[in-house]
C-alpha positions in Angstrom: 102.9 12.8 49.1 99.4 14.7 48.4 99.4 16.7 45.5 96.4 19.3 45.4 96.1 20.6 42.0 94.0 21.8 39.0 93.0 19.6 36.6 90.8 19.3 33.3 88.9 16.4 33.1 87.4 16.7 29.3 88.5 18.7 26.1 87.6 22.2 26.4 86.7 21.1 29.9 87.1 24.2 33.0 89.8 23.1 35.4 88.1 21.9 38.5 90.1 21.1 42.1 92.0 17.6 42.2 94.6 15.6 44.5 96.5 13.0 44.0 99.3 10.9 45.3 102.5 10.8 44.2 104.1 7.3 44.4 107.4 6.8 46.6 110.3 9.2 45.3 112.6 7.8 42.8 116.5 7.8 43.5 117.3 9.9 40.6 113.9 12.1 41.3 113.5 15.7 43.4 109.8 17.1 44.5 109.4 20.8 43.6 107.3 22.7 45.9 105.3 25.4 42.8 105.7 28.7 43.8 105.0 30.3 40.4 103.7 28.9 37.1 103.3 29.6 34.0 100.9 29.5 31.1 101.7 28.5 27.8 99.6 28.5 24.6 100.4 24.6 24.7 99.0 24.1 27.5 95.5 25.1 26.0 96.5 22.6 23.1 96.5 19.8 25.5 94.0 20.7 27.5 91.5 20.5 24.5 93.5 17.5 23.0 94.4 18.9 19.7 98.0 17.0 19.8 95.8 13.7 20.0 98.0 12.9 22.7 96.3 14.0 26.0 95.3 11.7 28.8 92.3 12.7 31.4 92.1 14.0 34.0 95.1 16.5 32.8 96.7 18.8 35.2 98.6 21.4 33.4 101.6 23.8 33.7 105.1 23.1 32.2 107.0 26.8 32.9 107.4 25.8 36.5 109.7 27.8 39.1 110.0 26.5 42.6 112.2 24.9 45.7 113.3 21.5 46.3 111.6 19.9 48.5 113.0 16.5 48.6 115.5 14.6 46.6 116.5 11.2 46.1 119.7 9.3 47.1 121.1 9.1 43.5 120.2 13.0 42.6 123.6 15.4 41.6 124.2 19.2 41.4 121.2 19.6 44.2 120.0 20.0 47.4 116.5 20.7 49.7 116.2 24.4 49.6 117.4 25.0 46.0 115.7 27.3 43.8 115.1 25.2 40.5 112.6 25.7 36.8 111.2 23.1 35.6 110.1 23.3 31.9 108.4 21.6 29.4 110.6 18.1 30.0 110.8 16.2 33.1 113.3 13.7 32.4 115.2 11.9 29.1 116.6 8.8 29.5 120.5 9.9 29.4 121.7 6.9 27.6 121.5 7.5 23.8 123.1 8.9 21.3 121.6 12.8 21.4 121.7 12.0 25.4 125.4 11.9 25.5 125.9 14.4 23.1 124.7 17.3 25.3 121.1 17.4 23.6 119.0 15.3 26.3 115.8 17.7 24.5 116.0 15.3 21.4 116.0 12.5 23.5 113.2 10.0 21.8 111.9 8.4 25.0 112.1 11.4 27.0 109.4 12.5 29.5 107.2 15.8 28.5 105.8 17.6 32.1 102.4 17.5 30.9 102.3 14.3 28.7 101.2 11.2 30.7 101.9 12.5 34.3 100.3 15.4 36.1 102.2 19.3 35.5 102.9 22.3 37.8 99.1 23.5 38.1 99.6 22.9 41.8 101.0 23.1 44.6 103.8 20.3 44.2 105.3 18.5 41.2 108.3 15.9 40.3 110.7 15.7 37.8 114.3 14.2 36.9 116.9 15.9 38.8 118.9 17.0 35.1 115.9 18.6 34.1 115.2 20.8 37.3 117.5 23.9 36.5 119.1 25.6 39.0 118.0 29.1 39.1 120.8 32.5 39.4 120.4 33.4 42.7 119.3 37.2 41.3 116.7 36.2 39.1 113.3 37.5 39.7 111.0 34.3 40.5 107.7 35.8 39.5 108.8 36.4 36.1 110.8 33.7 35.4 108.6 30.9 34.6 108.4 31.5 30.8 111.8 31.0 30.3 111.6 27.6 31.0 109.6 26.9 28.0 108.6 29.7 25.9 112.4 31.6 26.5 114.5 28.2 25.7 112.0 27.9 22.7 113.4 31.4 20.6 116.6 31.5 22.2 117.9 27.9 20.7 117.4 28.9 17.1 119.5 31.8 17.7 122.5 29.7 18.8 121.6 27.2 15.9 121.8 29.6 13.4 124.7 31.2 14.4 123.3 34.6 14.7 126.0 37.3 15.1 125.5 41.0 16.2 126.4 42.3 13.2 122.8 40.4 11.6 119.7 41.9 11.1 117.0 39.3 11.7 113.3 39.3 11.9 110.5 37.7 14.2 107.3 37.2 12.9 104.5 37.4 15.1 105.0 39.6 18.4 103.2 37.4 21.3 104.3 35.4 24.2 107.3 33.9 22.2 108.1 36.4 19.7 108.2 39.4 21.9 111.4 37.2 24.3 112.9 36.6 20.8 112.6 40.5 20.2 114.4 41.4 23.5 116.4 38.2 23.1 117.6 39.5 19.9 117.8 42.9 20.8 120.6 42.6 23.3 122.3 40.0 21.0 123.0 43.7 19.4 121.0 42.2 16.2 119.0 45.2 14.1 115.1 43.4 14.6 112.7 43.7 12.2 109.1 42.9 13.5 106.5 41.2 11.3 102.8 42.3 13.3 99.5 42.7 11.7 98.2 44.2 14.8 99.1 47.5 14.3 98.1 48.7 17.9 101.1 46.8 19.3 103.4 48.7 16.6 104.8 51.4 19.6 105.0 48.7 22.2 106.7 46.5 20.2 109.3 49.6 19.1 109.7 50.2 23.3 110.6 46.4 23.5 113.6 47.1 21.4 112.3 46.3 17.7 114.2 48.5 14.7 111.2 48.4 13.0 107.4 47.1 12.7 106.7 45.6 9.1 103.3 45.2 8.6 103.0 41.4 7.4 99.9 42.2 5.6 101.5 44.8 3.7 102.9 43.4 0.0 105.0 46.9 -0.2 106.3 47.1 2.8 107.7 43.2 2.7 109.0 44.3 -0.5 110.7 47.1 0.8 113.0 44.6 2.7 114.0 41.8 0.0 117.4 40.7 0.6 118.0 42.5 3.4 117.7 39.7 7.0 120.2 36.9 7.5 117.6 35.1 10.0 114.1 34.9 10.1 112.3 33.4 13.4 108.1 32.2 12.7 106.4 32.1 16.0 103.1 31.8 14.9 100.9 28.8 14.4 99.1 29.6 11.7 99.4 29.1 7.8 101.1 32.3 6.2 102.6 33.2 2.6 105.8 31.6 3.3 107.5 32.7 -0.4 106.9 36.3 0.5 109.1 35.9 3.9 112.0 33.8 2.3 112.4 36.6 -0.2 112.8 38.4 2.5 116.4 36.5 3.6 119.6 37.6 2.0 121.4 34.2 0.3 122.5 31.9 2.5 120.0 33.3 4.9 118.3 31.2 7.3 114.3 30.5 7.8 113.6 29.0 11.2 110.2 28.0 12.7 109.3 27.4 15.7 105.3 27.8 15.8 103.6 24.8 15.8 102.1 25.1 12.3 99.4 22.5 11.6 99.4 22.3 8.2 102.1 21.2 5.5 104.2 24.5 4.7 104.5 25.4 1.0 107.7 26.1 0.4 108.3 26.9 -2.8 112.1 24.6 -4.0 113.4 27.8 -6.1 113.2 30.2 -3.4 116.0 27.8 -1.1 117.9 27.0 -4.6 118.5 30.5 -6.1 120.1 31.7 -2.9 121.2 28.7 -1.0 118.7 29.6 2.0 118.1 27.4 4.3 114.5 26.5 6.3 114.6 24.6 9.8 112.7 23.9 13.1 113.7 23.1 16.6 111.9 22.1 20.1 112.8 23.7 23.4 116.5 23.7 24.3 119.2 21.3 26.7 119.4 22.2 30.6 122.8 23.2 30.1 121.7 25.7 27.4 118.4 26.5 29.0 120.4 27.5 32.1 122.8 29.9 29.4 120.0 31.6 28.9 118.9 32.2 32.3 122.7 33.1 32.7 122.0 35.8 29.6 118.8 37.2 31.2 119.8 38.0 34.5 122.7 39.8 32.9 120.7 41.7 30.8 117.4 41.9 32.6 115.6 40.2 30.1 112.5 38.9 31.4 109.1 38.3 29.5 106.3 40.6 30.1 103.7 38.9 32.3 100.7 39.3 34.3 100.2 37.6 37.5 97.0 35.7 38.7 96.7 33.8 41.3 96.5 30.1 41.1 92.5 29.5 42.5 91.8 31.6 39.4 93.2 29.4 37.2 90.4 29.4 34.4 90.0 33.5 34.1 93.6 33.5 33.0 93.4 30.7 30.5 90.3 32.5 29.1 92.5 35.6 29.2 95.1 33.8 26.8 92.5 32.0 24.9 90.7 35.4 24.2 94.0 37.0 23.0 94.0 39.5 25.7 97.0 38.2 27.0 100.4 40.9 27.2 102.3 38.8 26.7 102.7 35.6 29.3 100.6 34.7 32.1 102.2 33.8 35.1 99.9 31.5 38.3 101.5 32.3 41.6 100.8 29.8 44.6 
């Protein structure tokens, strides 16, 4: 099968037209026809290699919602015509250990979308059968691409800390993952406390359900809430004061990160010790949970905030996102 696509060709490098052929279908395999894709901060990190792990030419796009086209003779739970995401894996080996224990994302010879193989920045793509999620049939397809990365991303740490209802929990940095943890969070029936130092997003980030706005520049108003959240989500990628937000948690509470922080976080030993607090990280999420949560957002109408371009214009919208203009995901639509 052709495959007309999008594809970077350098770091930093404009994505220029490009086909390719996919090889003959694997038993266990299904082609997606891309009717929607989304655009993810880490697709920007691969395009301009800062992973070290990129491979050229590179065709993007991981938050992937289309039909299936084709399937092969060995593939379970779906048929031509379905409705299926596929995120930011395309297939684990479903062998090992973590495999057979229900978390196929840990898997350490799994297949990554965009790693070594050619993403959903066109007009066709293939993955594992396991890993192409069946989709609720009232879902809205234009929105639903984040999900499949950037939604499964925030809403694992939520069921891995064993948030309740009853918590009041914090997200630090209100952007394309921290504002689905918000509303994630928010219909959880959590009290959220939103860390921002923008404060011209402070009354959109109050409509999307947030308690309150802390201002994470602000020594006082951190202050203000010592001891008072039993979960604290980082989705930022950057280096912050990391004591200032622990003192935040009440003891035993839980410090969870899932930005993509580059450098070593100072943490300092007595902050954990005093109160028995916890700090952790975590990837995306399993298809069965990944397709909870699409479960949980249809039921609640939770859906990221997006804007829509067109496919052909694939580079103004990656310069939109690398500018920071962004509110909050960018969706490509074929």
């Amino acid at each position: 099968m052709k495959v007309n696509a999008f594809a970077a060709h350098e770091p930093n490098g404009k994505l220029e037209a490009f086909s390719y052929e996919l090889d003959q279908l694997g038993p266990e395999q299904v082609d997606i026809k891309v009717s929607h894709c989304g655009i993810c901060h880490s697709d920007l990190s691969m395009i301009n290699n800062e992973w070290g792990m990129t491979s050229y030419p590179l065709v993007p796009g991981h938050e992937i919602i289309g039909e299936v086209v084709a399937a092969g003779n060995a593939v379970k739970n779906l048929k031509v015509g379905d409705k299926v995401g596929l995120g930011w894996l395309s297939a684990s080996c479903m062998s090992c250990s973590q495999c057979m224990d229900g978390d196929q994302h840990l898997c350490s010879t799994h297949e990554a979308t965009i790693v070594g193989r050619h993403g959903g920045f066109a007009d066709y793509v293939r993955g594992h059968w396991s890993w192409a999620i069946p989709l609720p049939d009232a879902i809205d397809l234009s929105k639903a691409g984040p999900l499949l990365c950037g939604g499964i991303t925030v809403f694992n740490p939520i069921i891995l800390a064993g948030v309740k209802p009853t918590d009041s929990v914090g997200v630090i940095g209100i952007g394309g993952l921290g504002h689905m943890a918000l509303k994630f969070l928010k219909h959880w029936g959590c009290e959220v406390i939103a860390f921002s130092s923008n404060p011209d997003k402070k009354e959109e980030i109050l409509k999307m359900g947030a308690s309150k706005v802390v201002n994470s520049r602000s020594p006082e108003e951190l202050e203000a809430i010592a001891g008072k959240l039993s979960f604290i989500l980082n989705t930022t990628n950057v280096t912050l004061d990391w004591n200032s937000y622990l003192t935040c948690l009440k003891p035993k509470g839980k410090f969870h990160t899932v930005g993509a922080v580059l450098e070593p976080m100072a943490i300092p030993a007595f902050s954990l010790i005093m109160g028995e607090k916890t700090v952790g990280g975590s990837p995306i999420g399993s298809p069965e949970l990944t397709k909870t949560m699409l479960d949980f957002c249809v039921r609640h109408d939770i859906y990221p905030t997006v804007e829509e371009f067109p496919m052909e214009k694939v580079n103004e919208a990656l310069a939109h996102l690398e500018e920071g203009k962004a509110r909050f995901r960018i969706v490509l639509k074929n």
